[in-house]
MDTraj code that builds the backbone (N, CA, C; nanometers):
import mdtraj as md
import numpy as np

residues = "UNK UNK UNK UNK UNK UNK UNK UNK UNK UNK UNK UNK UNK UNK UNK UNK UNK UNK UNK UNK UNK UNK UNK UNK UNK UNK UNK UNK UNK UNK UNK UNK UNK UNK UNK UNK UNK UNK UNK UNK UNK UNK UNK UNK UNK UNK UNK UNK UNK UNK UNK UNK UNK UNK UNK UNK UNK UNK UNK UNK UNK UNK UNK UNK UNK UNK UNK UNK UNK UNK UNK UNK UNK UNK UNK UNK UNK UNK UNK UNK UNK UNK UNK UNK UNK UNK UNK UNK UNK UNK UNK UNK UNK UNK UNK UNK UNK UNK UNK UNK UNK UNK UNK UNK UNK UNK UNK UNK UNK UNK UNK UNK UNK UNK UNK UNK UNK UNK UNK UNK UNK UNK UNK UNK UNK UNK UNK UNK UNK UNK UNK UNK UNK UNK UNK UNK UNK UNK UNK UNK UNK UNK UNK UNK UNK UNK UNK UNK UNK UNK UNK UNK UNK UNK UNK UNK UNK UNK UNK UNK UNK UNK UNK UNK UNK UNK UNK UNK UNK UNK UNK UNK UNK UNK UNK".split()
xyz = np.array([
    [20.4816, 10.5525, 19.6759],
    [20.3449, 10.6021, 19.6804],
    [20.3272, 10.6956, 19.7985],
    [20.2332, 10.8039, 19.7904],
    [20.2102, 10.9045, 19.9071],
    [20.1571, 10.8278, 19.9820],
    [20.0795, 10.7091, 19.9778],
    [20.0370, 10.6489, 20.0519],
    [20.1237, 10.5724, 20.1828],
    [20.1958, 10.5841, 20.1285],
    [20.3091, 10.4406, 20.2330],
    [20.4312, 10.5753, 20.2971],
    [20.3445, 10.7039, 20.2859],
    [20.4713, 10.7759, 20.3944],
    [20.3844, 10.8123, 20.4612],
    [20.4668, 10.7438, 20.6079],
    [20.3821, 10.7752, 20.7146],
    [20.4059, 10.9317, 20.7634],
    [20.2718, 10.9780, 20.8160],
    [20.2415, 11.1437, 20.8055],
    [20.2532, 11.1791, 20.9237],
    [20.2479, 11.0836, 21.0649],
    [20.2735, 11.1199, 21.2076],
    [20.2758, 11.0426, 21.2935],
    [20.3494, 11.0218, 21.4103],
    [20.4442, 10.9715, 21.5301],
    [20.3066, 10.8626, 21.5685],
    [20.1645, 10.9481, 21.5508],
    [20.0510, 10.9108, 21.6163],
    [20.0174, 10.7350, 21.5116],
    [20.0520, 10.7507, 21.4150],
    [19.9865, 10.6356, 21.3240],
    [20.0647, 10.5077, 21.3916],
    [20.1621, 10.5333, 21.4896],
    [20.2354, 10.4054, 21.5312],
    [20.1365, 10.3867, 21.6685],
    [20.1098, 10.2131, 21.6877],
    [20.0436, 10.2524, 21.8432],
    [20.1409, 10.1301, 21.9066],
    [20.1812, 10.1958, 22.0467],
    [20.2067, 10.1538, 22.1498],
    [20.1175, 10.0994, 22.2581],
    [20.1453, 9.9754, 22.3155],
    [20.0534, 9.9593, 22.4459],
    [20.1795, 9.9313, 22.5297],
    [20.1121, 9.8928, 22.6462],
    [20.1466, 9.8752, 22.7451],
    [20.0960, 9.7609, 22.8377],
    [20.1178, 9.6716, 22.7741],
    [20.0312, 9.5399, 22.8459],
    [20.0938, 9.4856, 22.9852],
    [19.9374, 9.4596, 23.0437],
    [19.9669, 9.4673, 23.1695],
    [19.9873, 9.3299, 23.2542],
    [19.9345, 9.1865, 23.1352],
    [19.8697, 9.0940, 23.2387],
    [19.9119, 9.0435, 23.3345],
    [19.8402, 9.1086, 23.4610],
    [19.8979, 9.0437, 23.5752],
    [20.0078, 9.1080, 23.6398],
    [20.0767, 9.1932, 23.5714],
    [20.1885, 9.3070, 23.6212],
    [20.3118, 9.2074, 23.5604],
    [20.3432, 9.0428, 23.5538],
    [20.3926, 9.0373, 23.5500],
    [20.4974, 8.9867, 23.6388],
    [20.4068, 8.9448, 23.8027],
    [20.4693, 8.9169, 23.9026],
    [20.5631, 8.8076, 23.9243],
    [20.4824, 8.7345, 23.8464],
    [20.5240, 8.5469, 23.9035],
    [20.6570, 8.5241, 23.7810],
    [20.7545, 8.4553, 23.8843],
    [20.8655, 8.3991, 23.7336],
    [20.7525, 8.3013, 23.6440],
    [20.7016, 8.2628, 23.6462],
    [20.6056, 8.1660, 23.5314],
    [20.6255, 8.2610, 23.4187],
    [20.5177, 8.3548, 23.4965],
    [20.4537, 8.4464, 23.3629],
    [20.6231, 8.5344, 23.2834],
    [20.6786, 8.5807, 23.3624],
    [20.7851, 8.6320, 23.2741],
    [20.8849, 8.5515, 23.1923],
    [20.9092, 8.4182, 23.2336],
    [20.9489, 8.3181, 23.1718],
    [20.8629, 8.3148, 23.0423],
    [20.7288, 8.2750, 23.0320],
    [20.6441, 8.2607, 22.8902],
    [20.6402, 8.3498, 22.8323],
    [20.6390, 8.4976, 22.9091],
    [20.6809, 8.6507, 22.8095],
    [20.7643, 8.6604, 22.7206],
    [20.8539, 8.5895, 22.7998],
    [21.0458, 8.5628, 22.7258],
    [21.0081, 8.5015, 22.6142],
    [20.9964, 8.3758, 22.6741],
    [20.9664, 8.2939, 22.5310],
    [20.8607, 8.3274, 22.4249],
    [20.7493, 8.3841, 22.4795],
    [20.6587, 8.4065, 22.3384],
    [20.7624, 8.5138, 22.2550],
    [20.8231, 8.6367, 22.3499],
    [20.8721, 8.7607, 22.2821],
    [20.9635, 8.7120, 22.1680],
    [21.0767, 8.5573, 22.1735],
    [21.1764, 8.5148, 22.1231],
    [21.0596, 8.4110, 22.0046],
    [20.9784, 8.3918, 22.0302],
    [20.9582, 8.2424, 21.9517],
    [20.9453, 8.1339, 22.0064],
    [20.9800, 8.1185, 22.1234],
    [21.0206, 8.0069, 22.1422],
    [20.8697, 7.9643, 22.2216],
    [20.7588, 7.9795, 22.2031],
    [20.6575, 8.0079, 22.3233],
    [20.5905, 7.8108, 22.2551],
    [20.5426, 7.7718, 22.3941],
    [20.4526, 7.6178, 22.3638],
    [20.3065, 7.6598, 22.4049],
    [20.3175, 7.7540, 22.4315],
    [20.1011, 7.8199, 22.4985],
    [20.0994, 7.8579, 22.3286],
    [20.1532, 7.9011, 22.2435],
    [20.0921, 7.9743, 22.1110],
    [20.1283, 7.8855, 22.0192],
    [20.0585, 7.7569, 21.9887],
    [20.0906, 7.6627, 21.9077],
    [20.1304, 7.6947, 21.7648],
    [20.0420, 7.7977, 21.7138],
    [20.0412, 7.8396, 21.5962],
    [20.1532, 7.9339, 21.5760],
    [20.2550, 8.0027, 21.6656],
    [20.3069, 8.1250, 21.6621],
    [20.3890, 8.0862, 21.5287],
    [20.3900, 8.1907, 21.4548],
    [20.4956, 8.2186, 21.3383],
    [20.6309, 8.2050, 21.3979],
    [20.7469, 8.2299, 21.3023],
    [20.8436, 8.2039, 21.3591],
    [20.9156, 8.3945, 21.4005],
    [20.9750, 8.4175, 21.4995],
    [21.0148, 8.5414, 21.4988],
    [21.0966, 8.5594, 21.4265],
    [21.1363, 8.6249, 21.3515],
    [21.1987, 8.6663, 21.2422],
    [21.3647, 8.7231, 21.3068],
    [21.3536, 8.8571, 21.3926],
    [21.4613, 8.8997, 21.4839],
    [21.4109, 8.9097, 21.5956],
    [21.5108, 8.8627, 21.7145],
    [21.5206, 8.9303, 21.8440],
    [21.6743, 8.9684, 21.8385],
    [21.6620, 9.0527, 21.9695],
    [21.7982, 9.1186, 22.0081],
    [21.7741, 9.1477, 22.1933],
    [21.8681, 9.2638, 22.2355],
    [21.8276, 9.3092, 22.3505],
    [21.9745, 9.3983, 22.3812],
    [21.9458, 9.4483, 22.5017],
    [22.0966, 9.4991, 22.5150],
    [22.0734, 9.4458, 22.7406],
    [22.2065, 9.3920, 22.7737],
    [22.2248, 9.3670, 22.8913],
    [22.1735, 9.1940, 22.8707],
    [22.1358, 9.1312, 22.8437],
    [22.0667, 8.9748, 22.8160],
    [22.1063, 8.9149, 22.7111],
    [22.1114, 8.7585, 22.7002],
    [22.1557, 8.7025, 22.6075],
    [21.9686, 8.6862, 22.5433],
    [21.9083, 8.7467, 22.4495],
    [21.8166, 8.7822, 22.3892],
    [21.7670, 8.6316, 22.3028],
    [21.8357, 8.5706, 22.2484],
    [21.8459, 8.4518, 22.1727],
    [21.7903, 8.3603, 22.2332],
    [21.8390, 8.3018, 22.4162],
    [21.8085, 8.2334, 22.4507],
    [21.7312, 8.2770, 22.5358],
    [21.5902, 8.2205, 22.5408],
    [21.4761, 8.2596, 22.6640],
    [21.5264, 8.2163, 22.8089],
    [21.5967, 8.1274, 22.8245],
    [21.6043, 8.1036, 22.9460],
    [21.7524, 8.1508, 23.0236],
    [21.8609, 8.2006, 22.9448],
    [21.9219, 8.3065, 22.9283],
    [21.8598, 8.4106, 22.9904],
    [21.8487, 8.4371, 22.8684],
    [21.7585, 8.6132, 22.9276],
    [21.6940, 8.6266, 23.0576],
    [21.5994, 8.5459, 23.0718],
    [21.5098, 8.5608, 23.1939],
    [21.6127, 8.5387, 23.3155],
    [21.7403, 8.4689, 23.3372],
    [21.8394, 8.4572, 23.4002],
    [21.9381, 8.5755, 23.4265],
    [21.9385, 8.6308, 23.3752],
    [22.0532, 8.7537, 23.3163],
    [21.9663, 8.8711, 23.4139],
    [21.7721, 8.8917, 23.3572],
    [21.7059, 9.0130, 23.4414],
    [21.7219, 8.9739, 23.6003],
    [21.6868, 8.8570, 23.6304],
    [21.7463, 8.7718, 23.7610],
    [21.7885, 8.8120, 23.7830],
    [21.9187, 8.7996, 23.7465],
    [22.0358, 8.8565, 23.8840],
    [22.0433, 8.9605, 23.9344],
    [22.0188, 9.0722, 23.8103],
    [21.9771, 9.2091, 23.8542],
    [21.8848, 9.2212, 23.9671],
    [21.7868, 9.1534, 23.9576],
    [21.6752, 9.1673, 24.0916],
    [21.7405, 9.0582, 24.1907],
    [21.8349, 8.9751, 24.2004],
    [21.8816, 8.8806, 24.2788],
    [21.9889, 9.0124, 24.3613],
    [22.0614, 9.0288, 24.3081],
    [22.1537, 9.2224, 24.3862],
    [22.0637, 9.2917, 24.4544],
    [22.0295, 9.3025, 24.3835],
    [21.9125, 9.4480, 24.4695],
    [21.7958, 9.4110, 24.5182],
    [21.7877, 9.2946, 24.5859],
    [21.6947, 9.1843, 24.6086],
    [21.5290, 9.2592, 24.5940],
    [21.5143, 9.2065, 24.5028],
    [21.3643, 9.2325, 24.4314],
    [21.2897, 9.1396, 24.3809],
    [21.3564, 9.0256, 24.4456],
    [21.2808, 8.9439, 24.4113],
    [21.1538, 8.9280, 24.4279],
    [21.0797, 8.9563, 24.5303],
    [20.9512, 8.9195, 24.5681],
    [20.8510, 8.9441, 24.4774],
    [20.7439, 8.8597, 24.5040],
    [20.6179, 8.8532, 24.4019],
    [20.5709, 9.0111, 24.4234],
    [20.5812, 9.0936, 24.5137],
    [20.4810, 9.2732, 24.5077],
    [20.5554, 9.3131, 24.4235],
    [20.6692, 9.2741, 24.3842],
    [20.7255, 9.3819, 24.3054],
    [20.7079, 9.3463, 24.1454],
    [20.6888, 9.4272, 24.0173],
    [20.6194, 9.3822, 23.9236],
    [20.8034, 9.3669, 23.8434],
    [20.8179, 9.2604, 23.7757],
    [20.9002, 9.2322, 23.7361],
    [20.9395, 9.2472, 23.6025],
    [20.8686, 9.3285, 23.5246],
    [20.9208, 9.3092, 23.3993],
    [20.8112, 9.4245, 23.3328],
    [20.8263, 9.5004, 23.2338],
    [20.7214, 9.5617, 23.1734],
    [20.7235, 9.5422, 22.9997],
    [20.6322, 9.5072, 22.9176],
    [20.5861, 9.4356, 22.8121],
    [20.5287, 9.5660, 22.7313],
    [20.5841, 9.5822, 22.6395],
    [20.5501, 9.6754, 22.5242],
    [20.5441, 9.6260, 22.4039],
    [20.4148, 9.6342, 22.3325],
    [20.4035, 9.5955, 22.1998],
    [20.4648, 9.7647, 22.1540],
    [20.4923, 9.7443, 22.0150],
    [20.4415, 9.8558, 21.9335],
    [20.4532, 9.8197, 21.7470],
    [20.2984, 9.8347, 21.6909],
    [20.2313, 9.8235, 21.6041],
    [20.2456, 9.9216, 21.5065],
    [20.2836, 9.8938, 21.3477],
    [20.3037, 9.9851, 21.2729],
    [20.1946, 9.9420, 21.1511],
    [20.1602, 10.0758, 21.0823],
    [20.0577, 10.0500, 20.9546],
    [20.1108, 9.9475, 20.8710],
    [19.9712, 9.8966, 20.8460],
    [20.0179, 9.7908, 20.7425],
    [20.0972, 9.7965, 20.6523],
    [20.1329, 9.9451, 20.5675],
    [20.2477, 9.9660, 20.4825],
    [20.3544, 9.9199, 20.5045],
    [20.4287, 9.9249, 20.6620],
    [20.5182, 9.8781, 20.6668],
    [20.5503, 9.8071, 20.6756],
    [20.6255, 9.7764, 20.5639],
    [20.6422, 9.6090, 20.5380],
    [20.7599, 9.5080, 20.5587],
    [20.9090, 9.6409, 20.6152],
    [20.9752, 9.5998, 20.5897],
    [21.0758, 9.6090, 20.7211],
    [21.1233, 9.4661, 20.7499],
    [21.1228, 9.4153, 20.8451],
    [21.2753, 9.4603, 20.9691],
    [21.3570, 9.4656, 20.8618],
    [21.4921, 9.5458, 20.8798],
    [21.4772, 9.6373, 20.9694],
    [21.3730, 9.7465, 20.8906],
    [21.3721, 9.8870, 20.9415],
    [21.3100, 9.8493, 21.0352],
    [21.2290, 9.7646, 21.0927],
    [21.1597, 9.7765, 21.2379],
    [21.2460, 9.7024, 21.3385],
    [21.3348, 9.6302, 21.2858],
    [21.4674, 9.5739, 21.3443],
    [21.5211, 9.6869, 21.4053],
    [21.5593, 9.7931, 21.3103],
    [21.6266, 9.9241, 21.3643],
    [21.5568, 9.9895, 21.4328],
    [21.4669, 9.9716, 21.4457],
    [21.3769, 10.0551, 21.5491],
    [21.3349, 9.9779, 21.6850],
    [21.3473, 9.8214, 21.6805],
    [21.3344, 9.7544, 21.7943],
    [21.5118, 9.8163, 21.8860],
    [21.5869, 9.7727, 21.7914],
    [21.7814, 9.8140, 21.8495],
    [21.7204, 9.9661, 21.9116],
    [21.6672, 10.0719, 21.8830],
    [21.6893, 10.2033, 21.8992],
    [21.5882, 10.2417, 22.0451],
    [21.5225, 10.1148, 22.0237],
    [21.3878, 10.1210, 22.1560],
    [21.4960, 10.0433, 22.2839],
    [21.5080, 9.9716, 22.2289],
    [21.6134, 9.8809, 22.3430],
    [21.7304, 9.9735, 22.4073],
    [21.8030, 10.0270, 22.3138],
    [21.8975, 10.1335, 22.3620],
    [21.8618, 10.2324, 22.4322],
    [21.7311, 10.2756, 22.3950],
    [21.6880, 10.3382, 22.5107],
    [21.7203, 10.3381, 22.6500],
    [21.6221, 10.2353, 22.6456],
    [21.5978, 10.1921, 22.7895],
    [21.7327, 10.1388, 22.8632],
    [21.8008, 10.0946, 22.8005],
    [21.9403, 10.0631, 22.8196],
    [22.0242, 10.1973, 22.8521],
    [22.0050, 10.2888, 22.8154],
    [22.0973, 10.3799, 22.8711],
    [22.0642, 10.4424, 22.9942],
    [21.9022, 10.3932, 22.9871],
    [21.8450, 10.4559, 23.1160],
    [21.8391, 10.3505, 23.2527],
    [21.9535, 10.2577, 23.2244],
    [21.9688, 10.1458, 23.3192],
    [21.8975, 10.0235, 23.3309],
    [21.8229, 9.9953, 23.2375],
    [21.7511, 9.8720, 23.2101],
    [21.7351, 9.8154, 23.1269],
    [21.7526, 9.6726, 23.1540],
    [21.7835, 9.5112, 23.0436],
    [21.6482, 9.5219, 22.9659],
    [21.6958, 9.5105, 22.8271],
    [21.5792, 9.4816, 22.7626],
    [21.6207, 9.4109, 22.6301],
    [21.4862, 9.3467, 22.5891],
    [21.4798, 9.2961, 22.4797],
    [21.3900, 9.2611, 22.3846],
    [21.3736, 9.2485, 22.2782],
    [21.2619, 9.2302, 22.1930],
    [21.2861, 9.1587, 22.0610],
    [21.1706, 9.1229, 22.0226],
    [21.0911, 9.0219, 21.9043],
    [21.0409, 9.0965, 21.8269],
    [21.0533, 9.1038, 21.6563],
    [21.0178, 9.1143, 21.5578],
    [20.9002, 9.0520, 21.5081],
    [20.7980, 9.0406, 21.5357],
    [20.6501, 8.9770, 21.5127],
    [20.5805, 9.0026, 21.3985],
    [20.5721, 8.8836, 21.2923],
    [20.5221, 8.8926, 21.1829],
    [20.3632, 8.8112, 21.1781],
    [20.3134, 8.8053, 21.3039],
    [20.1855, 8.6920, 21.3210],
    [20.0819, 8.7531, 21.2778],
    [20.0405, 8.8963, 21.2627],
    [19.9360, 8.9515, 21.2336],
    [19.9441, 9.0312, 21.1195],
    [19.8085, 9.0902, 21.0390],
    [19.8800, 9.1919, 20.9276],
    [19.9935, 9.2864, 20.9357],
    [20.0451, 9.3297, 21.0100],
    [20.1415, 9.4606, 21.0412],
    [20.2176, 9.3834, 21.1423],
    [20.3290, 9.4471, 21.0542],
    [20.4348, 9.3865, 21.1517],
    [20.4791, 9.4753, 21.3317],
    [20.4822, 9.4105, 21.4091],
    [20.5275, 9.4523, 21.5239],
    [20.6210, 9.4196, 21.6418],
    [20.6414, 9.5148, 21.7391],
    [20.7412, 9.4678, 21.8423],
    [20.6950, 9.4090, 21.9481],
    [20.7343, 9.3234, 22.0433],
    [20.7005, 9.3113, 22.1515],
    [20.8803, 9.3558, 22.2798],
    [20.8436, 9.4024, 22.3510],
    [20.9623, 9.4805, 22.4270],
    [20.9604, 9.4309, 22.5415],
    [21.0462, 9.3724, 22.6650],
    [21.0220, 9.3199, 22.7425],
    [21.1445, 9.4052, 22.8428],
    [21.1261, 9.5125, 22.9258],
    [21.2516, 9.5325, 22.9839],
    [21.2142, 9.5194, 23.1164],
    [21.3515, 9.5045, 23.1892],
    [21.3176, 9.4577, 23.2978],
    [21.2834, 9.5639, 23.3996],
    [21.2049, 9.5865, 23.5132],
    [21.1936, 9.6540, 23.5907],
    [21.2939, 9.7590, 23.7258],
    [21.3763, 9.6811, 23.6941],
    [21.4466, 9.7195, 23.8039],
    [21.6247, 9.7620, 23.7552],
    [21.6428, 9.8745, 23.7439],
    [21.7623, 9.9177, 23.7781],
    [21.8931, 9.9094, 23.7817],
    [21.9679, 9.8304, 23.6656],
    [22.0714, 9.7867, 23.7167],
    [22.2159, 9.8288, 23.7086],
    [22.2111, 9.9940, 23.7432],
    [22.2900, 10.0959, 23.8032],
    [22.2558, 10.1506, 23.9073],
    [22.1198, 10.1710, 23.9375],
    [22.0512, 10.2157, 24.1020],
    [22.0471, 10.1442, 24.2132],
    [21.9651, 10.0134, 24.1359],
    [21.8715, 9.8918, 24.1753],
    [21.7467, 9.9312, 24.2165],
    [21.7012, 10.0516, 24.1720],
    [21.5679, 10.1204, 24.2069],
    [21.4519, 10.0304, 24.0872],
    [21.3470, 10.0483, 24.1160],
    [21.2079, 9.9875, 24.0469],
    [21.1821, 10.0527, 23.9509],
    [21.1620, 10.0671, 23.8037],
    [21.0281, 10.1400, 23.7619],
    [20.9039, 10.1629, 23.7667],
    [20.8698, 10.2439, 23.8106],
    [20.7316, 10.2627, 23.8633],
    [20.6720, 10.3753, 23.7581],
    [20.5896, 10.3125, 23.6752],
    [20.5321, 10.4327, 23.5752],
    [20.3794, 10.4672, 23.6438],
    [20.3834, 10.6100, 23.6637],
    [20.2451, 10.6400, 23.7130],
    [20.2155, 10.6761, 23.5474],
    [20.1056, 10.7016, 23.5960],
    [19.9817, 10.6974, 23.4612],
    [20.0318, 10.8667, 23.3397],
    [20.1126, 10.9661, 23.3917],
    [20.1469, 11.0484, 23.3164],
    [20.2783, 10.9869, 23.2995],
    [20.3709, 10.9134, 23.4028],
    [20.5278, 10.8970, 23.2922],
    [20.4822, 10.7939, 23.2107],
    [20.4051, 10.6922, 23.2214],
    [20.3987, 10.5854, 23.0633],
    [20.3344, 10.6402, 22.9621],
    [20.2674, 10.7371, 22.9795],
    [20.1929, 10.8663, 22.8628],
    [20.3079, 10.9155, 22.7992],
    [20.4051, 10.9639, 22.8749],
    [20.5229, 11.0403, 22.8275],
    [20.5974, 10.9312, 22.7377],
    [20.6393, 10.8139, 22.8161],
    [20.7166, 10.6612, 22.7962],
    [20.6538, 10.6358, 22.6552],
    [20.5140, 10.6287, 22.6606],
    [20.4486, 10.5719, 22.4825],
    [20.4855, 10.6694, 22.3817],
    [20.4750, 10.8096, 22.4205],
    [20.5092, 10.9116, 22.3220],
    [20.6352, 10.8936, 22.3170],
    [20.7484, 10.9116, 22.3362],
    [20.8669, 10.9433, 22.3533],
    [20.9122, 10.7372, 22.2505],
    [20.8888, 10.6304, 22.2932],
    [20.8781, 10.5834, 22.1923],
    [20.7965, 10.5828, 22.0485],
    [20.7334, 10.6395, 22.0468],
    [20.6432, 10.6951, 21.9040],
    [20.7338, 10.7468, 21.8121],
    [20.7284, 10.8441, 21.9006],
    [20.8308, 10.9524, 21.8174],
    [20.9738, 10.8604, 21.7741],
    [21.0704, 10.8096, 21.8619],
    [21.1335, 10.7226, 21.8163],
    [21.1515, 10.6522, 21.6919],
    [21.0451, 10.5754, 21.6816],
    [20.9840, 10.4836, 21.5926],
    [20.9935, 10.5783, 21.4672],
    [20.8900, 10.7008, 21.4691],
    [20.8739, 10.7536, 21.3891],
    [20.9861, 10.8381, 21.3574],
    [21.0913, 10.8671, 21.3809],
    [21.2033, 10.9086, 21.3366],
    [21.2822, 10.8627, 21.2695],
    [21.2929, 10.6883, 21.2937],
    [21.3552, 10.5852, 21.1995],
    [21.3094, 10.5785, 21.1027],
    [21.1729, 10.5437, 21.1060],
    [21.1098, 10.5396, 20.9899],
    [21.1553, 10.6360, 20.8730],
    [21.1144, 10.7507, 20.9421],
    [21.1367, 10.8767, 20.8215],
    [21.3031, 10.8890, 20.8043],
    [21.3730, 10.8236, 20.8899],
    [21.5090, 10.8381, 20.8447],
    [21.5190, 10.6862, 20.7497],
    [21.4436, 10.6353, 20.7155],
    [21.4774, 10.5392, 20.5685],
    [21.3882, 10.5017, 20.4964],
    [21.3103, 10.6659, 20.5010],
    [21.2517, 10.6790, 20.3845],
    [21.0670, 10.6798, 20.3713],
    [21.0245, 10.6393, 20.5289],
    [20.8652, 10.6151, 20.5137],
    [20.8040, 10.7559, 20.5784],
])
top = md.Topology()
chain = top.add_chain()
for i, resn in enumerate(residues, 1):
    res = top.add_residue(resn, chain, resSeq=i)
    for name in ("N", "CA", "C"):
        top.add_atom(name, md.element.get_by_symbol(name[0]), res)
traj = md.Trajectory(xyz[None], top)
């Protein structure tokens, strides 16, 4: 149907959720786990369908959150000022229904950021009408050991530049 081909990069939305930056191991620990499934605050959560990641064992939440560790344990970053982790949904029209292809597009978001020196990983989220990602990479560096620090025009750039992404897969299988 003309209906179910998506017409531009823009119909995908990205956020950038912030709560809290993200400081405290608590909160990035429950990030982990909601992102995997594995979360006890979201009683109701569906089950995640896929996770993956590249640099982390993605499967296991307490893994993973161990693995971004050490990276900030090297390049000692540990401290609470520094924001530890950054959390990206991204939301596709309800058409898309099909779960694979956003699989391939979670792998292609992850690789990203992975080539650009940072652990990441993500959840396949089927809890709401439209299926979506949640992205969890870690902040800090682990070829530099430098921070990410997105001022307000590079995460403008950061949301587009995954859009487009997204929307390239897509249209490469077919939407």
């Amino acid at each position: 149907m003309e209906n179910d081909i998506i017409k531009n990069f823009k119909d995908i939305i990205v956020k950038n959720v912030k709560c809290g930056k993200y400081k405290e191991e608590k909160d990035v620990k429950d990030l982990i786990k909601y992102i995997t499934g594995h979360s006890i605050i979201e009683k109701h959560q569906k089950a995640v369908r896929y996770t993956g990641g590249y640099g982390v064992h993605a499967c296991d939440p307490v893994l993973c959150y161990k693995d971004m560790y050490i990276i900030k344990k090297i390049y000692e970053k540990t401290t609470s000022k520094n924001r530890s982790i950054y959390h990206f949904v991204v939301s596709f029209p309800e058409y898309i229904e099909d779960a694979n292809t956003v699989k391939l597009i979670s792998i292609n978001i992850c690789h990203h950021f992975y080539e650009q020196g940072f652990q990441c990983m993500y959840g396949v989220h089927e809890d709401t009408e439209n299926l979506h990602i949640h992205i969890a990479v870690n902040s800090t560096n682990f070829k530099t050991g430098k921070q990410m620090h997105l001022k307000y025009n590079e995460l403008s750039d950061t949301i587009t530049g995954l859009k487009k992404l997204a929307y390239n897969v897509l249209k490469e299988n077919g939407y």
